[in-house]
C-alpha positions in Angstrom: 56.1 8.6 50.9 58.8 8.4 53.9 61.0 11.5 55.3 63.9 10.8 53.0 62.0 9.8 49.9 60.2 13.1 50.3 62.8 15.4 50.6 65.1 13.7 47.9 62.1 14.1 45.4 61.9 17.6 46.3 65.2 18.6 45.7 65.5 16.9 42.2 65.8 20.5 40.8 68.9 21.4 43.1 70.0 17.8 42.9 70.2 18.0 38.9 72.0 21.4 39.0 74.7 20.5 41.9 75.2 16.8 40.8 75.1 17.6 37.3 78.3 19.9 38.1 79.5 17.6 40.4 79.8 14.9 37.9 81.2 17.1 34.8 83.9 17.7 37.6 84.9 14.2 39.0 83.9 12.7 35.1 86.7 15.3 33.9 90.2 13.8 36.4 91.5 10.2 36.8 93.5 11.4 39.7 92.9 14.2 42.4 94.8 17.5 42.3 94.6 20.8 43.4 93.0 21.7 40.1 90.1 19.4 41.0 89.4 21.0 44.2 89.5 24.3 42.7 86.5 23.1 39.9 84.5 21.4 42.5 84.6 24.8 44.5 83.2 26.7 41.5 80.6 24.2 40.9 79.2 24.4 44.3 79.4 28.1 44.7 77.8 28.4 41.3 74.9 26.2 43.1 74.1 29.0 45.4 76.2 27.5 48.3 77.8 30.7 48.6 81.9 31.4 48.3 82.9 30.8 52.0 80.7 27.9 52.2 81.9 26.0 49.3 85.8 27.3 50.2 85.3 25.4 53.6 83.7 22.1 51.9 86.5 22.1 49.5 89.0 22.3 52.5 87.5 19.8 54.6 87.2 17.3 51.7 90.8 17.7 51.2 92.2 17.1 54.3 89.6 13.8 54.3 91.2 12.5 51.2 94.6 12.9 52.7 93.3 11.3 55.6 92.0 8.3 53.9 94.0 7.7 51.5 91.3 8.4 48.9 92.7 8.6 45.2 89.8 8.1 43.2 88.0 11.1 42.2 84.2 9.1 42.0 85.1 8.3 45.5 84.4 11.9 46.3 80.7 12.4 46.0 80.1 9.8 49.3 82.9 12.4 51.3 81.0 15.3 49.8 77.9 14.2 51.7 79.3 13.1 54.9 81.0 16.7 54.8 77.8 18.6 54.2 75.7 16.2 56.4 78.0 17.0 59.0 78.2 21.3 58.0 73.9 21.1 58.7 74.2 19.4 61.8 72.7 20.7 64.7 70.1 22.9 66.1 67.4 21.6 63.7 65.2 20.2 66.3 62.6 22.1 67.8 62.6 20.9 71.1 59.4 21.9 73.0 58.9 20.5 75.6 57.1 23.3 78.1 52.8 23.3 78.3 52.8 25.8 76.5 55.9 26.5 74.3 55.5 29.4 71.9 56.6 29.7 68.3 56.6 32.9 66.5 56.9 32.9 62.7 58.2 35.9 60.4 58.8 37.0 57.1 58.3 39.2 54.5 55.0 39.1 51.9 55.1 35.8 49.4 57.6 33.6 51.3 54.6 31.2 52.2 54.9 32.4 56.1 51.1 31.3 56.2 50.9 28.6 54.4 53.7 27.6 56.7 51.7 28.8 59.8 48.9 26.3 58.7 51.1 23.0 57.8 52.6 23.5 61.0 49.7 23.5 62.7 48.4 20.6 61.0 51.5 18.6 61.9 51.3 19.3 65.6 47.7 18.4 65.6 48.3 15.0 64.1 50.7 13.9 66.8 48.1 15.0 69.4 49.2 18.4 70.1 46.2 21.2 70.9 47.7 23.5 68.8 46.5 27.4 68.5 46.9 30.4 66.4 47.6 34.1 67.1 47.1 36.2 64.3 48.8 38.9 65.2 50.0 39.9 61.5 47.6 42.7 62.0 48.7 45.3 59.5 49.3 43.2 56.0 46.0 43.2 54.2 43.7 39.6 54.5 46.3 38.2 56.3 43.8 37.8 59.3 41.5 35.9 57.2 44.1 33.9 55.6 45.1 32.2 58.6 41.6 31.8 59.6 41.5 29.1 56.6 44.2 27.7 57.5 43.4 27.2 61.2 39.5 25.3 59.9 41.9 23.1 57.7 44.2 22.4 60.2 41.4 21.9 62.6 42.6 24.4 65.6 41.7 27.3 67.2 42.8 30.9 66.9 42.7 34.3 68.6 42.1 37.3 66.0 41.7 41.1 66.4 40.9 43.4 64.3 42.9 44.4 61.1 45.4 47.3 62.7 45.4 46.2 66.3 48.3 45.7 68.4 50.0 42.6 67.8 51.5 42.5 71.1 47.6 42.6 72.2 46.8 39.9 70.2 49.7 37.6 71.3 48.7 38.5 75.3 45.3 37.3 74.5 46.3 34.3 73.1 49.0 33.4 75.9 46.0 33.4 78.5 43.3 31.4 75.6 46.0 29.0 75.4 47.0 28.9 79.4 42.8 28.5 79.6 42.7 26.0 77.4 45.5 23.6 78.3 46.6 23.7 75.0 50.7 22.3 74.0 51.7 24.5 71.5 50.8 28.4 70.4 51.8 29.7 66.9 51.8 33.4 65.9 51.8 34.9 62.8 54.0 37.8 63.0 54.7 41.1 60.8 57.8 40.7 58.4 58.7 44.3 56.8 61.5 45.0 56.4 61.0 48.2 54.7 60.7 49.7 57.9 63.1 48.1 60.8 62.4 50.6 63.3 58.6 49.9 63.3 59.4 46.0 63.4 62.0 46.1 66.1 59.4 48.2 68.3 57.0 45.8 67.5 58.9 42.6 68.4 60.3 43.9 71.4 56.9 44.9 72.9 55.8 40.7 71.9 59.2 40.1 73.4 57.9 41.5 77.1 54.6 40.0 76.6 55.8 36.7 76.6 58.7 37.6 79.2 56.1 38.6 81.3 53.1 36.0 80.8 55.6 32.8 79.9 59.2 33.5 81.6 59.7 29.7 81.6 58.6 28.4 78.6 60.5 27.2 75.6 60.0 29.5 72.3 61.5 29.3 68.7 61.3 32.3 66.7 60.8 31.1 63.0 61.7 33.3 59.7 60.4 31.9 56.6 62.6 32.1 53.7 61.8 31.5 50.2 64.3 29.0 48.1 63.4 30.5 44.6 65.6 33.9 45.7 68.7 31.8 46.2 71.4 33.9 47.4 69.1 36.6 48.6 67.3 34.5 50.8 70.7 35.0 53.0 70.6 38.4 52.8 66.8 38.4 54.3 68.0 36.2 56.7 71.2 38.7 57.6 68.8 41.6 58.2 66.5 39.9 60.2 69.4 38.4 62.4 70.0 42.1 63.1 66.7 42.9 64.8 65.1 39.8 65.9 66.0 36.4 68.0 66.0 34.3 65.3 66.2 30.4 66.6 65.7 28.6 63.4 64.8 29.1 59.6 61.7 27.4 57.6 62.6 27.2 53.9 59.9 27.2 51.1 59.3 26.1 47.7 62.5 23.7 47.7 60.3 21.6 45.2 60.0 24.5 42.8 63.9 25.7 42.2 67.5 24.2 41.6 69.2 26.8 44.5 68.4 24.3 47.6 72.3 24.9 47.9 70.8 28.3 49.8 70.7 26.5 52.9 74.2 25.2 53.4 74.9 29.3 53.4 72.2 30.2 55.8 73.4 27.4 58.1 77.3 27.8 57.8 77.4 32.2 57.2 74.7 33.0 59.6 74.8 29.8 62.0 70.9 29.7 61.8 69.4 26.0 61.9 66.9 24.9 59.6 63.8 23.3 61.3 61.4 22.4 58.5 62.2 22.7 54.4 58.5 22.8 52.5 59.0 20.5 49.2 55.7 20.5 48.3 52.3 21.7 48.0 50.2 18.8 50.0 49.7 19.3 53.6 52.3 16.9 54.8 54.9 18.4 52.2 56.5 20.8 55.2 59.1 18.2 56.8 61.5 18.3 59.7 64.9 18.9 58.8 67.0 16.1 58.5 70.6 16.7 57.6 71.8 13.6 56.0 68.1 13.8 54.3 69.0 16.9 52.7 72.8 16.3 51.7 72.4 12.6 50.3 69.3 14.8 48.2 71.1 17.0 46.5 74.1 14.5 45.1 72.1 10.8 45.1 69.1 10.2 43.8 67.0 7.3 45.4 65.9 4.6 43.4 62.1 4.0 42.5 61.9 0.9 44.8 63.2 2.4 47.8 61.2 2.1 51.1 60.8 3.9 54.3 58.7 3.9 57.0 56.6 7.2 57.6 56.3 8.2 60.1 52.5 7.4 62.0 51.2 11.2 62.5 51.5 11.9 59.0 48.6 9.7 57.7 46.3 11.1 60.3 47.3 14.1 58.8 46.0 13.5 55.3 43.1 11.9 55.9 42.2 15.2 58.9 43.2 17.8 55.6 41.2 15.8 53.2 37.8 16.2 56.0 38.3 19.6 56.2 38.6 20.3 52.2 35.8 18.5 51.2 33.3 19.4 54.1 32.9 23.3 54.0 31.5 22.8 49.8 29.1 20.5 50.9 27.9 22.8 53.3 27.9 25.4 50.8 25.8 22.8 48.3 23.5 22.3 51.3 23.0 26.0 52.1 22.4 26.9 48.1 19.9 24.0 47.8 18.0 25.3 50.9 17.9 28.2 49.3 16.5 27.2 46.0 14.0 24.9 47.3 12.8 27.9 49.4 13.0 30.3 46.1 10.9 27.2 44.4 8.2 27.0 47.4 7.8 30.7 47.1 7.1 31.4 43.5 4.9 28.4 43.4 2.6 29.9 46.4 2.9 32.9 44.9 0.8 31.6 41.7 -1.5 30.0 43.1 -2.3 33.7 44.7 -4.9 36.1 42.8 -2.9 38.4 40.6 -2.5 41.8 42.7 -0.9 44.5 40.4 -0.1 46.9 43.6 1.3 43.5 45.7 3.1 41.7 43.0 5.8 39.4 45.2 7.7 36.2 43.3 10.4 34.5 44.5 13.0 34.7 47.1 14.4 38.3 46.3 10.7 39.3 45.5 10.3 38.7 49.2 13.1 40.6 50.3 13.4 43.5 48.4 9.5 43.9 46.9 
């Protein structure tokens, strides 16, 4: 499944909510009038676009139907589009081009920052990146271990500390792994409370000078993950976190599993943060690049069945890499326990052919250990 196919399945949630409105709207007027405009405003804002979002799309489509002549209301839903194509327009690529460039992901607990971290990685990989990790997310509980999966599925390495340690530690040890290593790209999994700003501005400033100091010239994205399912408060994350950290760009989760994808025509147009990459899925390749006309023909046209795109080459190597690395660590499990009951097998059987000792009485694996 291509880029746009993708994303337009993903959004079918949003897209049945916001076209759904949209069409009870333009269905509802054989003409276009200033009461239609004001409708179509509610509908959108009622799709988590947000008020001054859906007050500008209203406004621009106006002056394009009094541009173009336009009179027929089902004519609107193609200006609609172009309009919010046009509103999520730019930003959205990465753009790393430095050896190394430096990404550095945050975000509170449960907005899939991880998960993220990982399909990221993954992605990188496949077009021949040597991607690695810093796991510098050193005071939230297993989230050291969490990205360790993820870095053996995505196949790349990582530098860890111990749970507590100073991030900013972690991230300078990285920096010079990665310089080391000649590897492309480094990805760190940073803290994300906002319950305590102080503590995270202190902490991001000191990760800040690190990099400053070890990579003055290299290109960096700082990342916030946002989750989709909040809607509207999803911008007021991404408002607090403006206010203490560089944010360069926004990854949004779990498109796939609400109807507010509206969420990021807000983030881009109220806060003037790009989106990068929207998640629409739970399968390793399911974290895409953002594409603005993607997104806006998604949530007001749905593609038909037949429709065909070319995907893009990385993304098969991708798959079939994630698939390796699923099903090769419980075969190695199955391999250890068999060891292990063949050896527990062995034993017990020596053990019988023994003379009974009642003082020396030893059967079986755990006979031998603990007896």
């Amino acid at each position: 499944m291509g880029l746009f196919k993708k994303i337009n399945f993903g959004l079918r949630k949003t897209r049945n909510n916001m076209s759904g409105a949209l069409d009870n709207v333009l269905d509802s007027y054989t003409s276009i009038d200033a009461e239609l405009f004001d409708e179509l405003e509610e509908a959108l804002v009622m799709g988590d676009v947000g008020v001054s979002t859906a007050s500008e799309i209203t406004t621009r489509l106006n002056d394009s139907v009094r541009k173009k002549g336009i009179t027929d209301p089902k004519k609107i839903r193609a200006e609609v589009v172009e309009i919010v194509a046009d509103m999520l327009k730019g930003g959205e690529d990465m753009g790393l081009i430095t050896v190394p460039s430096i990404i550095l992901v945050i975000g509170v607990n449960g907005v899939g920052k991880t998960t993220t971290i990982g399909k990221m990685a993954a992605m990188y990989k496949a077009q021949d990146k040597k991607v690695i990790m810093a796991a510098a997310d050193t005071f939230r509980a297993a989230a050291i271990d969490q990205l360790q999966i993820w870095a053996d599925r995505a196949g790349v390495e990582i530098v860890k500390h111990k749970e507590g340690a100073d991030p900013a530690a972690v991230i300078f040890d990285t920096i010079a792994a990665a310089k080391a290593r000649n590897c492309d790209i480094i990805i760190c999994d940073t803290a994300g409370r906002l319950h305590n700003k102080k503590n995270l501005m202190s902490e991001l400033e000191k990760i800040y000078k690190v990099i400053d100091r070890e990579l003055p010239y290299s290109d960096r994205e700082v990342l916030l993950v946002l989750d989709a399912t909040t809607g509207q408060n999803a911008i007021n994350q991404a408002k607090e976190f403006k206010n203490i950290a560089e944010i360069t760009g926004i990854a949004l989760t779990k498109l796939d599993g609400t109807a507010r994808g509206g969420v990021v025509l807000g983030i881009k147009n109220d806060l003037n943060i790009p989106v990068k990459f929207v998640g629409v899925g739970e399968a390793i390749d399911d974290l895409q690049p953002f594409n603005p006309l993607a997104f806006a023909e998604g949530l007001f046209i749905s593609l038909p069945e037949d429709f065909e795109e070319d995907e893009p080459e990385y993304v098969e190597a991708m798959i079939k890499a994630d698939l390796e690395a699923i099903t090769k660590e419980p075969q190695e499990e199955t391999k250890e326990e068999t060891e292990e009951e063949t050896e527990e097998t062995e034993e017990e059987t020596h053990d019988d052919e023994k003379p009974e000792d009642d003082d020396k009485k030893k059967k079986g694996f755990f006979g031998r250990i603990f007896g």
